[in-house]
C-alpha atoms as one frame of an Amber mdcrd trajectory, in Angstrom:
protein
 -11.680 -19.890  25.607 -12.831 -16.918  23.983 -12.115 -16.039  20.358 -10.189
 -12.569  20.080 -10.450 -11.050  16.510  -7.760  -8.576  16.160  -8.694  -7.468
  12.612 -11.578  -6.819  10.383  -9.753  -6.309   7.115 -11.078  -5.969   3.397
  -9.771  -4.899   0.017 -10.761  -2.212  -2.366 -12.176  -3.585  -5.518 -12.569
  -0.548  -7.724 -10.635   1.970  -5.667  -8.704   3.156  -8.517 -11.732   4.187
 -10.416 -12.739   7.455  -9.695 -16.135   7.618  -8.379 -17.201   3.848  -8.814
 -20.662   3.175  -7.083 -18.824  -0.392  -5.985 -16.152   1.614  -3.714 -18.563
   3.638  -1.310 -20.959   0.675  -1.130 -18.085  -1.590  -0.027 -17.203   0.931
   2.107 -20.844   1.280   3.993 -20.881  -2.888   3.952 -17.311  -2.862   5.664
 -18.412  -0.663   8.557 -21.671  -2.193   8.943 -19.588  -5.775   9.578 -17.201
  -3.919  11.609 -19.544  -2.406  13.600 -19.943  -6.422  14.885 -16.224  -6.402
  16.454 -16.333  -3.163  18.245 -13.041  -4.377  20.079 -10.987  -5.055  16.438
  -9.066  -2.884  14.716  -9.952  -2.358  10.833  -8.400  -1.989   7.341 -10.265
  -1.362   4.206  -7.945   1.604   2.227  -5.317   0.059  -0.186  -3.349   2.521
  -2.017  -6.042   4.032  -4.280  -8.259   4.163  -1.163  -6.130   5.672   0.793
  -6.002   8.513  -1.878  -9.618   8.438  -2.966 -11.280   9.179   0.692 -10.108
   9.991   4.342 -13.405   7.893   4.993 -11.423   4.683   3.941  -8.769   5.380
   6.060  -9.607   3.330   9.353  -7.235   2.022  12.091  -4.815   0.593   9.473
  -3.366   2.066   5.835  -2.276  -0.384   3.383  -0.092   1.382   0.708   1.134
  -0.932  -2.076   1.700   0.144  -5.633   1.987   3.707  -4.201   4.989   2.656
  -2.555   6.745   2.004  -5.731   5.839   5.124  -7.305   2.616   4.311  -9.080
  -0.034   6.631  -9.077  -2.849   4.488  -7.894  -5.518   6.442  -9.011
């Protein structure tokens, strides 16, 4: 049987600081892999990402600390 990947997912390393080289070129290696499940939904922003960037935000948001109240930037 075939093997169905549902979700490419990743995680911000440097997200919350502002304009580290690390976050966009995790970002361009992220869609490069995804590009490789066509089919698969994906998820790279974590809170500071999902502030930082509406190119982070893919199929799937993860908020954390911002839930709480924390500014994550």
């Amino acid at each position: 049987e075939d093997l169905k990947i549902n979700l490419i997912m990743s995680h911000f390393a440097c997200a919350d600081e502002k304009d580290h080289p690390l976050t966009h070129f995790q970002c361009e290696a992220f869609k490069k892999i995804a590009g490789y499940f066509p089919d698969s939904r994906q998820s790279l922003a974590n809170s500071s990402g999902i502030f930082r960037s509406p190119e982070y935000h893919f199929d799937l948001l993860r908020p954390g600390m911002a839930l709480y109240g924390l500014n994550p930037t």
